[in-house]
Phi, psi and omega in degrees: 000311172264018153290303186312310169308317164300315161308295199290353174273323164312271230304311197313302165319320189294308167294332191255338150329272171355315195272317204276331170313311186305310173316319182269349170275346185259295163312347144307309187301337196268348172270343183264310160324290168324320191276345177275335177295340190232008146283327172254021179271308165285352137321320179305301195288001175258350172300303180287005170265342169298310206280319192295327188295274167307323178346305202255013149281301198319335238330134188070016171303319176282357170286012211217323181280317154326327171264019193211346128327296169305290203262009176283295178333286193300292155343308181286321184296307189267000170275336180286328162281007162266324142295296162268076156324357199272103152322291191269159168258015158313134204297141146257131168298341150325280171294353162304295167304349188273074196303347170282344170322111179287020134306330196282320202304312193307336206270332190256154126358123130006266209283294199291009154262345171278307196295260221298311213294315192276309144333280191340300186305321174279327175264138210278291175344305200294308196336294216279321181278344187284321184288327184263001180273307173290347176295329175305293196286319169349282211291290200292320151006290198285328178287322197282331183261003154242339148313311164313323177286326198265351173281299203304000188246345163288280207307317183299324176308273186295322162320303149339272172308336163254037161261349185274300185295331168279330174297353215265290208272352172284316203277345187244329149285018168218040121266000200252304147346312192252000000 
């Protein structure tokens, strides 16, 4: 009797371990967004200030700034779509079916989410698949925003370096020039 009491206080631990990581790792993810959302806004605004300012010192200054522009642009989409991620409002019936999903509250009724919430609750076998089905969209939740963080982080990257390498190859054509 107290080996099963014992299994089950594991598991319990396991899951709900599980669950408060998956949260924090998704607010890390939401946090990491955010810092790309104000890093590459002011990247935006200093680009377009290049291109508006300078352009007539310069010559060919908007190719470089247009490029650090550009992955700014692109950077900023997926990092804002790594906050919301859902592309489609298409249903999943998975999700659907989850009375813990937090889409379920909207669907149902007051009393007809206390009436499946309280089933759920009574039976262990619903419990236990309604928990490991939000531990399930947790986790692909947590795959779509960090993929998305990692395009957005791509673009930021490399937009740099070949905006750089080109103000670089502007700067040494036009010193050659002159």
């Amino acid at each position: 009797m107290k080996e099963g009491k014992k299994k089950k206080i594991k598991t319990d631990i396991i899951l709900k371990e599980t669950a408060s990581n998956y949260v924090r790792l998704i607010g890390d993810a939401d946090r990491k967004a955010r810092i790309m959302l104000l890093v590459n806004s002011l990247f935006l605004t200093l680009s377009v200030t290049l291109i508006s300012k300078i352009i007539a010192d310069i010559p060919y200054n908007w190719l470089f700034a247009s490029i650090l522009m550009f992955s700014n642009v692109i950077s900023l989409f997926f990092s804002i779509q790594s906050i919301k991620p859902e592309f489609t409002s298409a249903k999943n019936d998975e999700t659907e079916n989850n009375i813990l999903h937090y889409k379920k509250c909207n669907d149902l009724t007051l009393e007809e989410y206390r009436s499946q919430i309280n089933s759920t609750l009574i039976d262990d076998t619903q419990k236990m698949d309604a928990f490991i089905k939000e531990l399930y969209f947790y986790g692909r939740l947590l795959n779509m925003k960090y993929k998305l963080l990692k395009i957005a982080h791509y673009f930021f990257l490399w937009g740099i370096v070949l905006a750089v390498l080109i103000y670089i190859i502007i700067l040494i054509m036009f010193n050659r020039q002159t």
